[in-house]
mmCIF file of the N, C-alpha and C atoms, coordinates in Angstrom:
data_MODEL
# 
_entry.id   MODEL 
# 
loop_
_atom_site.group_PDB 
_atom_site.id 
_atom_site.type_symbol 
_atom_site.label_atom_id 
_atom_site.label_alt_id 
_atom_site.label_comp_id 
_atom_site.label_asym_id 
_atom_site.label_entity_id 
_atom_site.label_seq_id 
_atom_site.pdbx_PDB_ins_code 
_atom_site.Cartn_x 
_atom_site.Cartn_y 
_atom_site.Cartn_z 
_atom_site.occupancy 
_atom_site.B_iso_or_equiv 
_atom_site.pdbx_formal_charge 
_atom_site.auth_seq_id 
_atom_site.auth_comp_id 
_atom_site.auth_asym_id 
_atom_site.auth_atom_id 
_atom_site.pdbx_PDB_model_num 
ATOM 1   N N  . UNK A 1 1  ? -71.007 -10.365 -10.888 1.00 0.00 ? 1  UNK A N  1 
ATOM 2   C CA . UNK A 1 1  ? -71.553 -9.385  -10.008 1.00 0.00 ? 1  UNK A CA 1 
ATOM 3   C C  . UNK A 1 1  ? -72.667 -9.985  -9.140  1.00 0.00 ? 1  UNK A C  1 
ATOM 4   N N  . UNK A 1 2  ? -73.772 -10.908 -9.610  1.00 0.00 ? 2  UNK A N  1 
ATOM 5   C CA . UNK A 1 2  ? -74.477 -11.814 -8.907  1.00 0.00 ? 2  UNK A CA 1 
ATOM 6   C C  . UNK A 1 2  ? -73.553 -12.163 -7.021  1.00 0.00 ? 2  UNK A C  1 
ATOM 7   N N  . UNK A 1 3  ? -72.484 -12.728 -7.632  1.00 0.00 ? 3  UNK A N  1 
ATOM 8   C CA . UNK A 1 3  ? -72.020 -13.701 -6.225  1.00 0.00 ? 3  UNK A CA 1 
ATOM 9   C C  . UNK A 1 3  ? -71.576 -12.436 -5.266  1.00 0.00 ? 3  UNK A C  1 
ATOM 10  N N  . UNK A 1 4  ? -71.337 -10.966 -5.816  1.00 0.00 ? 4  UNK A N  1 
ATOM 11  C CA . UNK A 1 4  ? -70.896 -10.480 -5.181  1.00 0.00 ? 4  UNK A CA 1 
ATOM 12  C C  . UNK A 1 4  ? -71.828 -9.743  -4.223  1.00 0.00 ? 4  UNK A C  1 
ATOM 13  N N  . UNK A 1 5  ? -73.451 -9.438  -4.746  1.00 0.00 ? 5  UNK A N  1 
ATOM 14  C CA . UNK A 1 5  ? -74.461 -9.609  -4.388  1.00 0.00 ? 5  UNK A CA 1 
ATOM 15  C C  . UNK A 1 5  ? -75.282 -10.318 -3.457  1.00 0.00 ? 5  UNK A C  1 
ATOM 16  N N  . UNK A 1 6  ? -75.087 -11.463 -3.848  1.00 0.00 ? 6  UNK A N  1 
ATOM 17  C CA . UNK A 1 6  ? -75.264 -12.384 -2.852  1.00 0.00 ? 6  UNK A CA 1 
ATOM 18  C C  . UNK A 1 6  ? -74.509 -12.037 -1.362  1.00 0.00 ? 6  UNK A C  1 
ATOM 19  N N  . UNK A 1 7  ? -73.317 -12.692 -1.168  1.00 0.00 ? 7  UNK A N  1 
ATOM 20  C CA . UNK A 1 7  ? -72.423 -12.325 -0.341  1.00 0.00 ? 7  UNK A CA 1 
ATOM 21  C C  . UNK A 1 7  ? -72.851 -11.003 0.456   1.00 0.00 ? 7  UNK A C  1 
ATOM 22  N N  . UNK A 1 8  ? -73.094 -9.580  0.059   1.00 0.00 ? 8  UNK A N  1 
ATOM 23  C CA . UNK A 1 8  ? -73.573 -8.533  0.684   1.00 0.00 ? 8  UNK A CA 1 
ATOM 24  C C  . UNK A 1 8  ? -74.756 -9.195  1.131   1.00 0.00 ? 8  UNK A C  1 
ATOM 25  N N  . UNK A 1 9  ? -75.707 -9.477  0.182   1.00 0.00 ? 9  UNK A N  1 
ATOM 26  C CA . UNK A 1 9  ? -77.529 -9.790  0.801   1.00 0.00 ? 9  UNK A CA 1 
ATOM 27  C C  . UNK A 1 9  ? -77.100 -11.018 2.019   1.00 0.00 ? 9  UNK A C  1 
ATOM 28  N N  . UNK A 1 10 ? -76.171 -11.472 1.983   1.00 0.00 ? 10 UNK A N  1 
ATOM 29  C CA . UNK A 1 10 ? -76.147 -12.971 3.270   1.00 0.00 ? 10 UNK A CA 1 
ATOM 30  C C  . UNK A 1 10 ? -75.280 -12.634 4.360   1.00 0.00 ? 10 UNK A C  1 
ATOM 31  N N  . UNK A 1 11 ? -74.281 -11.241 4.262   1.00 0.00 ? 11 UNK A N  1 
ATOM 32  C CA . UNK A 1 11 ? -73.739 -10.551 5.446   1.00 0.00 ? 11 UNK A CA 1 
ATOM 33  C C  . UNK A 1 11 ? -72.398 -11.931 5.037   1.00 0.00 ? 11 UNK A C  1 
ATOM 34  N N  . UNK A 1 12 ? -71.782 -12.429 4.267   1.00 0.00 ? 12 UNK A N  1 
ATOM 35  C CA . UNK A 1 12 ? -71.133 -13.039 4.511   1.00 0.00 ? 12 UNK A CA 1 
ATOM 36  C C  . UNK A 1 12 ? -69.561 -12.259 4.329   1.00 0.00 ? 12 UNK A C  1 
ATOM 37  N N  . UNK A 1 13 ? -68.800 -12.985 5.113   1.00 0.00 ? 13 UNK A N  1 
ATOM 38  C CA . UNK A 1 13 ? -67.103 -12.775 5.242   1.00 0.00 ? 13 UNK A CA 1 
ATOM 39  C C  . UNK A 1 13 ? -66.615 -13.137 3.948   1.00 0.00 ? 13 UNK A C  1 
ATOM 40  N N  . UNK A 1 14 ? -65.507 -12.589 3.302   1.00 0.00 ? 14 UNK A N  1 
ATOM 41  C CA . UNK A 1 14 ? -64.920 -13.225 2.567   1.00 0.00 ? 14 UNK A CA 1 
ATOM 42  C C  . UNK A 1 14 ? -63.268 -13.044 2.815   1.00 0.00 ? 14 UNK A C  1 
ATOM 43  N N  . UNK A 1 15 ? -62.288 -13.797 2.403   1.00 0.00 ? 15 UNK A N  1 
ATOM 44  C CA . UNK A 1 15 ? -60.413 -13.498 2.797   1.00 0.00 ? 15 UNK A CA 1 
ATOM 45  C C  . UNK A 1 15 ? -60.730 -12.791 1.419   1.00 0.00 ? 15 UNK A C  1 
ATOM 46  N N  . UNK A 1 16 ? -59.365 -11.833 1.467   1.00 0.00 ? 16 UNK A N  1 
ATOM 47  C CA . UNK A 1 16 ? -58.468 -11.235 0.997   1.00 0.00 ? 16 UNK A CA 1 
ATOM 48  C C  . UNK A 1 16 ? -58.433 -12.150 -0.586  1.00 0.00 ? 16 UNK A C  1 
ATOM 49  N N  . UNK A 1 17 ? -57.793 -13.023 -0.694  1.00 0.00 ? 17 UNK A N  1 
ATOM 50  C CA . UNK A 1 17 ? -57.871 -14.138 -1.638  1.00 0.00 ? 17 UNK A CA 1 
ATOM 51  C C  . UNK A 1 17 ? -59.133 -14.390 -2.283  1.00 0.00 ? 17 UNK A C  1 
ATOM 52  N N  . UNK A 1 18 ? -60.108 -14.626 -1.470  1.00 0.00 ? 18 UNK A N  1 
ATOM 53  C CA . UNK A 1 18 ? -61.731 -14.559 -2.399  1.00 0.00 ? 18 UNK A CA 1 
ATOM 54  C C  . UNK A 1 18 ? -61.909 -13.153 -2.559  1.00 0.00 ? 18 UNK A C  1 
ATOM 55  N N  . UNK A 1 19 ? -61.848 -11.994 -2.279  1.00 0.00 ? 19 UNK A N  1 
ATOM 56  C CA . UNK A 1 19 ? -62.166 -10.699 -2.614  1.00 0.00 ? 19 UNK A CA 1 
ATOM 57  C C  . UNK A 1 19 ? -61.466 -10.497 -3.753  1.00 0.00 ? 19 UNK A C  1 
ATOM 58  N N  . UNK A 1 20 ? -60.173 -11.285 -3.864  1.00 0.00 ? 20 UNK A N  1 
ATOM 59  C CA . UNK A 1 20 ? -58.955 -10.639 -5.485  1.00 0.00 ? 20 UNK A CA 1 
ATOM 60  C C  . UNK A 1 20 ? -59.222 -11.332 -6.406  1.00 0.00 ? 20 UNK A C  1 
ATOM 61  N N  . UNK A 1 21 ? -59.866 -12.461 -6.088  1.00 0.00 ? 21 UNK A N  1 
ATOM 62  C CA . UNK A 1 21 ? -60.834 -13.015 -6.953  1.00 0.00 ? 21 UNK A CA 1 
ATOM 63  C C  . UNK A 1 21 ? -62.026 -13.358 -7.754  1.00 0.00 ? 21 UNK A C  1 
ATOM 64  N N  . UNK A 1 22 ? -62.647 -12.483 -6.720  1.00 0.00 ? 22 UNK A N  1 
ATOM 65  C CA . UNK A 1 22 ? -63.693 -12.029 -7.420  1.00 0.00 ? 22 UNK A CA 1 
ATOM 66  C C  . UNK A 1 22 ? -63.712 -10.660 -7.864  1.00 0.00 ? 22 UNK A C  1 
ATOM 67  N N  . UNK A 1 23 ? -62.398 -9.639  -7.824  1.00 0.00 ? 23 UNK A N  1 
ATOM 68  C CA . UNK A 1 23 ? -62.127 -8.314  -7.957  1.00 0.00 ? 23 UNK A CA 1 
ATOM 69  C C  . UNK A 1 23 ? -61.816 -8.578  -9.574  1.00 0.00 ? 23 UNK A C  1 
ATOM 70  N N  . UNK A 1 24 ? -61.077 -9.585  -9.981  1.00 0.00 ? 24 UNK A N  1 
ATOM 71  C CA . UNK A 1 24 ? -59.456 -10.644 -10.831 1.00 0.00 ? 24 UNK A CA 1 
ATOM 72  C C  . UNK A 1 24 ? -58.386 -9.457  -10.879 1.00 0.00 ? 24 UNK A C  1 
ATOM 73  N N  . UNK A 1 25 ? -58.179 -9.791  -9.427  1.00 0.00 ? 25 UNK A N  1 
ATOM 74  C CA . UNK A 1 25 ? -56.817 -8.785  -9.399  1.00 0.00 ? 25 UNK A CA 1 
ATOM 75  C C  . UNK A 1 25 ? -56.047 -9.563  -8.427  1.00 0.00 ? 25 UNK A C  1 
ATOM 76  N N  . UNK A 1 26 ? -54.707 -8.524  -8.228  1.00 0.00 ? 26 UNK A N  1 
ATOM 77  C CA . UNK A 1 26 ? -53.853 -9.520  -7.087  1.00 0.00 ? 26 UNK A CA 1 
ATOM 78  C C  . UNK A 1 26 ? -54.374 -9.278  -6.014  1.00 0.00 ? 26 UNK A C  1 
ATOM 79  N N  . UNK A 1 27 ? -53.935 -10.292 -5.045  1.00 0.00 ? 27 UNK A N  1 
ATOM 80  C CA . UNK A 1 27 ? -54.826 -10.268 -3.588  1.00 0.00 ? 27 UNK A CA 1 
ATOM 81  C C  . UNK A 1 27 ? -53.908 -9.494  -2.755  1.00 0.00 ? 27 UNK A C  1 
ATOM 82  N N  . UNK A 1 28 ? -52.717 -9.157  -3.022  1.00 0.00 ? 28 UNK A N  1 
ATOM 83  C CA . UNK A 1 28 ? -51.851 -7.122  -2.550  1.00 0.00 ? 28 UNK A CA 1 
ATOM 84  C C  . UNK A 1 28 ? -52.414 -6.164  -3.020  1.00 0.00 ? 28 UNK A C  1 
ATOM 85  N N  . UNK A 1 29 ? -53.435 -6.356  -4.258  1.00 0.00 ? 29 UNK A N  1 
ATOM 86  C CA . UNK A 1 29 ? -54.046 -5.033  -4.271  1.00 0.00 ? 29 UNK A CA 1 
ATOM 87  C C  . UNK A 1 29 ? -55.160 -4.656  -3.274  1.00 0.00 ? 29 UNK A C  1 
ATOM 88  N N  . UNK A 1 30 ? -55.682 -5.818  -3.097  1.00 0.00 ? 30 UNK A N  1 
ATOM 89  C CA . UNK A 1 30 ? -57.079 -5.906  -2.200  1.00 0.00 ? 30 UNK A CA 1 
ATOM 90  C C  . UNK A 1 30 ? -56.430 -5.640  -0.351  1.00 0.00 ? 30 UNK A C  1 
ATOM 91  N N  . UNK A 1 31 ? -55.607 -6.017  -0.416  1.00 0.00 ? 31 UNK A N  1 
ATOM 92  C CA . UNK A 1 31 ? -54.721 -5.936  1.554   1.00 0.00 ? 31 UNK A CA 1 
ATOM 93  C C  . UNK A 1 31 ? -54.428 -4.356  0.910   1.00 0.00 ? 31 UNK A C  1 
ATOM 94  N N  . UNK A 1 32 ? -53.912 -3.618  0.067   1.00 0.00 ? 32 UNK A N  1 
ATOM 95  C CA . UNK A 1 32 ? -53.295 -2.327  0.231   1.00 0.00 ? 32 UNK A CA 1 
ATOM 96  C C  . UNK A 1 32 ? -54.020 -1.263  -0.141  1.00 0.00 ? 32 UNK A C  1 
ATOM 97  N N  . UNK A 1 33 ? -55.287 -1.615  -0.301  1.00 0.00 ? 33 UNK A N  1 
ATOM 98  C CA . UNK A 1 33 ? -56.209 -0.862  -0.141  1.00 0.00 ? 33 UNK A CA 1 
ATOM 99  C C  . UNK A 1 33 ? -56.481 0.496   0.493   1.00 0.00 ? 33 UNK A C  1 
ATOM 100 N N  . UNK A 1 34 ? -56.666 -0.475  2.053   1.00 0.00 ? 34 UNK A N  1 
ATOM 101 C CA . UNK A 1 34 ? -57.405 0.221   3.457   1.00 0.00 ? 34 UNK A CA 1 
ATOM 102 C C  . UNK A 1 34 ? -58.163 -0.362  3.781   1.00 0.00 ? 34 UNK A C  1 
ATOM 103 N N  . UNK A 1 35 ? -58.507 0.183   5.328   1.00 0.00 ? 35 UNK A N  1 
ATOM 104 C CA . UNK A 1 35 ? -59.880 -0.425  5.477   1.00 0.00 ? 35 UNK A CA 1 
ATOM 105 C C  . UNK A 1 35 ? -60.836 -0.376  5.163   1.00 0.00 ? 35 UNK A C  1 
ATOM 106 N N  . UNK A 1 36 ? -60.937 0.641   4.409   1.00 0.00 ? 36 UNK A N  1 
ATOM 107 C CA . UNK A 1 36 ? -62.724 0.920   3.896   1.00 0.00 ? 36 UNK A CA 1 
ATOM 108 C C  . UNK A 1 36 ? -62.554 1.673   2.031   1.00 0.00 ? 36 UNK A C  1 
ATOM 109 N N  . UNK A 1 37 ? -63.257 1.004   1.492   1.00 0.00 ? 37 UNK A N  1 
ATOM 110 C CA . UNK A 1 37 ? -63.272 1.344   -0.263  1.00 0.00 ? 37 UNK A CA 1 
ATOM 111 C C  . UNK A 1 37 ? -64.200 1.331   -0.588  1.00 0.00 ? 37 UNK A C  1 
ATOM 112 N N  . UNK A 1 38 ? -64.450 1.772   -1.704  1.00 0.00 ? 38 UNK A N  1 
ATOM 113 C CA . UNK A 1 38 ? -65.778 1.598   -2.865  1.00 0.00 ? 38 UNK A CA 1 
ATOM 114 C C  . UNK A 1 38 ? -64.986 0.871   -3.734  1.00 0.00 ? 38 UNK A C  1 
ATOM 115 N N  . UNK A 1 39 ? -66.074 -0.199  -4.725  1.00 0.00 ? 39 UNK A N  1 
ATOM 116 C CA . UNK A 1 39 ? -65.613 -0.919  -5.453  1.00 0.00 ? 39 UNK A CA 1 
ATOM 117 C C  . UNK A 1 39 ? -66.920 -1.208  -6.250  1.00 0.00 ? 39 UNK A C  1 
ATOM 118 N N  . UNK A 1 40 ? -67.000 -0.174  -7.713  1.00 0.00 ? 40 UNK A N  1 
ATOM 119 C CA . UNK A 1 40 ? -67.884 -1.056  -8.525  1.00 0.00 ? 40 UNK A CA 1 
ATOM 120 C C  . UNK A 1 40 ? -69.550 -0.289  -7.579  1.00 0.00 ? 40 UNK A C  1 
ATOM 121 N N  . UNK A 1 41 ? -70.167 -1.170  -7.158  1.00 0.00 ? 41 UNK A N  1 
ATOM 122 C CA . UNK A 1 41 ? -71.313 -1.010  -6.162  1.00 0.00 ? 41 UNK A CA 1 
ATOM 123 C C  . UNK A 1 41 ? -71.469 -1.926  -5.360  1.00 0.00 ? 41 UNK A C  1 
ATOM 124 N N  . UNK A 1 42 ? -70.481 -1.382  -4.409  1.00 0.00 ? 42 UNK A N  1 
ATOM 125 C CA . UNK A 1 42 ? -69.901 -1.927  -2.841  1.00 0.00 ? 42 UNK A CA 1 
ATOM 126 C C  . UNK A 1 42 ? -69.069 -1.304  -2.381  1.00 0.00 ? 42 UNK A C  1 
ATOM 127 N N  . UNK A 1 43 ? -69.523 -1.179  -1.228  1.00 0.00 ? 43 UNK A N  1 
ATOM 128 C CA . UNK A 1 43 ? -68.671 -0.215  0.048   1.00 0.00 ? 43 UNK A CA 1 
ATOM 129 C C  . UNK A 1 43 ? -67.839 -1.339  0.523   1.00 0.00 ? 43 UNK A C  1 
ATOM 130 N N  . UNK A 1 44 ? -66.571 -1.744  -0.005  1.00 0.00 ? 44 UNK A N  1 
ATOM 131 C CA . UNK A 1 44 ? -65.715 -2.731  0.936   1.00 0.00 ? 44 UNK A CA 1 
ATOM 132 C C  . UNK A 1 44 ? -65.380 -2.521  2.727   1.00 0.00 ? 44 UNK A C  1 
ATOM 133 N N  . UNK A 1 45 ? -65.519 -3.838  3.498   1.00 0.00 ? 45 UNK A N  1 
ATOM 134 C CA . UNK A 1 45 ? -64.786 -3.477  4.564   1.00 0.00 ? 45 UNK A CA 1 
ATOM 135 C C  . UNK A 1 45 ? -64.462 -4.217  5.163   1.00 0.00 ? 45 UNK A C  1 
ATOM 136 N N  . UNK A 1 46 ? -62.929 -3.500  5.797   1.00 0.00 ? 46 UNK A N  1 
ATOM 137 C CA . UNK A 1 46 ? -62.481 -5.056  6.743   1.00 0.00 ? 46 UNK A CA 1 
ATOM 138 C C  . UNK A 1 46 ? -62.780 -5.042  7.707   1.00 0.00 ? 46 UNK A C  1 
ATOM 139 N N  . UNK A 1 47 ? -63.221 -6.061  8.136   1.00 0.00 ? 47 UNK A N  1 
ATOM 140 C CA . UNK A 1 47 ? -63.382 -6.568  9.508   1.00 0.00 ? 47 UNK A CA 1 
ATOM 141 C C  . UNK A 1 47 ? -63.351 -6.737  10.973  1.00 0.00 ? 47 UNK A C  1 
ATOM 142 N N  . UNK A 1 48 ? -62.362 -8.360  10.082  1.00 0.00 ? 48 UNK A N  1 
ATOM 143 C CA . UNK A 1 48 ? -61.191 -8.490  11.073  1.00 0.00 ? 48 UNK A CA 1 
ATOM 144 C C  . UNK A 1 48 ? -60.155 -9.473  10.383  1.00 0.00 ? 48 UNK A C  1 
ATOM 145 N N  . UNK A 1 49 ? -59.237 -9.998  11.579  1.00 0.00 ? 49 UNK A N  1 
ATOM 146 C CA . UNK A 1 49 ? -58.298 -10.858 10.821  1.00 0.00 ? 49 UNK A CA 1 
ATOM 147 C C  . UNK A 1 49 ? -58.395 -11.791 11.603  1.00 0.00 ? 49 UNK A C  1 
ATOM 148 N N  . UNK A 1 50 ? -58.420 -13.358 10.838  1.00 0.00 ? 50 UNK A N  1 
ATOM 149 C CA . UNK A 1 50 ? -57.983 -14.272 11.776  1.00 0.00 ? 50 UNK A CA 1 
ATOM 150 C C  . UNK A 1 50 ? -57.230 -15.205 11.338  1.00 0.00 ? 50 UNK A C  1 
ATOM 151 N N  . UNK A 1 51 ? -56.348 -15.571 12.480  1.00 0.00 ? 51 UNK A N  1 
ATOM 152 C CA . UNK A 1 51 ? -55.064 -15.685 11.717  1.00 0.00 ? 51 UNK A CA 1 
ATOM 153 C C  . UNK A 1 51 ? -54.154 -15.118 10.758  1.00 0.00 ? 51 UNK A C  1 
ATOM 154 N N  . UNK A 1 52 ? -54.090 -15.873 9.317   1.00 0.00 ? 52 UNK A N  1 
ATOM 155 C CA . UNK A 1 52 ? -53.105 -14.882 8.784   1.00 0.00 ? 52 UNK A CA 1 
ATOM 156 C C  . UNK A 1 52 ? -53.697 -14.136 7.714   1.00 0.00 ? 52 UNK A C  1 
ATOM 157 N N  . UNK A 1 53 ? -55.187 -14.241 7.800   1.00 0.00 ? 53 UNK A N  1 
ATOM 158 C CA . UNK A 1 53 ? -56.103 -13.788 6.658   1.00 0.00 ? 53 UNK A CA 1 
ATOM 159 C C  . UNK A 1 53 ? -56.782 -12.877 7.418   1.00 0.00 ? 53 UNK A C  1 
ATOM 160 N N  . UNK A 1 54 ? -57.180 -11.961 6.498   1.00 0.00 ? 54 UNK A N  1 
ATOM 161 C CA . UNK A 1 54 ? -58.115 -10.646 6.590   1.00 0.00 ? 54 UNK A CA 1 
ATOM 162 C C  . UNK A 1 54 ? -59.622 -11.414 6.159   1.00 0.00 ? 54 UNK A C  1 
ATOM 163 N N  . UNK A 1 55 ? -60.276 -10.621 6.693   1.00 0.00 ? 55 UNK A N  1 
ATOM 164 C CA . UNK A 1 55 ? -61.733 -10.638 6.381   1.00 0.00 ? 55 UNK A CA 1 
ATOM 165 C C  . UNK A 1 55 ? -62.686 -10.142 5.810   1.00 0.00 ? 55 UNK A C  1 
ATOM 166 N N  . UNK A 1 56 ? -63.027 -9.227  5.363   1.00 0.00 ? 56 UNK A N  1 
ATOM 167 C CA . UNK A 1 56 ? -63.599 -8.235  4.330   1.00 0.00 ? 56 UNK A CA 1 
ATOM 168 C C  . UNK A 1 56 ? -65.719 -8.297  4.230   1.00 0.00 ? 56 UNK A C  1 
ATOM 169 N N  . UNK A 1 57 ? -66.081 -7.703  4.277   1.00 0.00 ? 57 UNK A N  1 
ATOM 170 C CA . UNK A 1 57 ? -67.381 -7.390  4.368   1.00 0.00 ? 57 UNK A CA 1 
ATOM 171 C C  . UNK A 1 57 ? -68.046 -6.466  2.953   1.00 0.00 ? 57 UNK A C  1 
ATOM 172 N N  . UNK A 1 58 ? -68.825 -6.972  2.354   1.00 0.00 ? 58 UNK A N  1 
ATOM 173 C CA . UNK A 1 58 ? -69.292 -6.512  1.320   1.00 0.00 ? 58 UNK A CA 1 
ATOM 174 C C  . UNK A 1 58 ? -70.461 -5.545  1.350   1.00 0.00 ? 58 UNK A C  1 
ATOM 175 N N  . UNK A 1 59 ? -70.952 -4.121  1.340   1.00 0.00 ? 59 UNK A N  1 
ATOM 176 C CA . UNK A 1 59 ? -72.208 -3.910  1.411   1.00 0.00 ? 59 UNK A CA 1 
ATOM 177 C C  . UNK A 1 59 ? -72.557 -3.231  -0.083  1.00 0.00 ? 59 UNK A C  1 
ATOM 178 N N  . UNK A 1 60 ? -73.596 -3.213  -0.409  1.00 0.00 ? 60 UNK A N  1 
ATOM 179 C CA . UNK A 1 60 ? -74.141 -3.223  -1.690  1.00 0.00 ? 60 UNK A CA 1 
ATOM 180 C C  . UNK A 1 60 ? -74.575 -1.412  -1.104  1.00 0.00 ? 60 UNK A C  1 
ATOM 181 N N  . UNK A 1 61 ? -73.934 -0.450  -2.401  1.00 0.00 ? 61 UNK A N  1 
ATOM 182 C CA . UNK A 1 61 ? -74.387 1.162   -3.078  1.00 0.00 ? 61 UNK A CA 1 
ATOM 183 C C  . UNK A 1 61 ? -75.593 1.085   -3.768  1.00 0.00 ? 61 UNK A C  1 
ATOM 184 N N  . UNK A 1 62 ? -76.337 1.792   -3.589  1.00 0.00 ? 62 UNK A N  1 
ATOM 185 C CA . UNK A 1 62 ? -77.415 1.992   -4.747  1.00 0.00 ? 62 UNK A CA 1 
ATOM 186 C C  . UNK A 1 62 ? -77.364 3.768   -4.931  1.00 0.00 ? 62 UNK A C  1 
# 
């Protein structure tokens, strides 16, 4: 939960693939989502896409 923390506090991007990984789920669960979720304590959101990867944005619930 730390890195996922981080990531929100640094505004950083993460793919689809690092989000199902740090979710430990499949990375079709994380694309079939939507664009916008709660997860845990984080408001997920996508982005954008570039190329053939999605992008995803982390913000931290309190």
């Amino acid at each position: 939960m730390h890195i996922a923390d981080e990531i929100a506090s640094k505004g950083y991007l993460i793919s689809s693939s690092e989000l199902a990984d740090l979710m430990d789920v499949n990375a079709s669960a994380v694309t079939s989502r939507g664009d916008n979720w709660a997860w845990r304590n984080w408001e997920v959101s996508r982005v954008r896409r570039e190329g053939n990867q999605i992008l995803w944005q982390l913000e931290r619930v309190d």
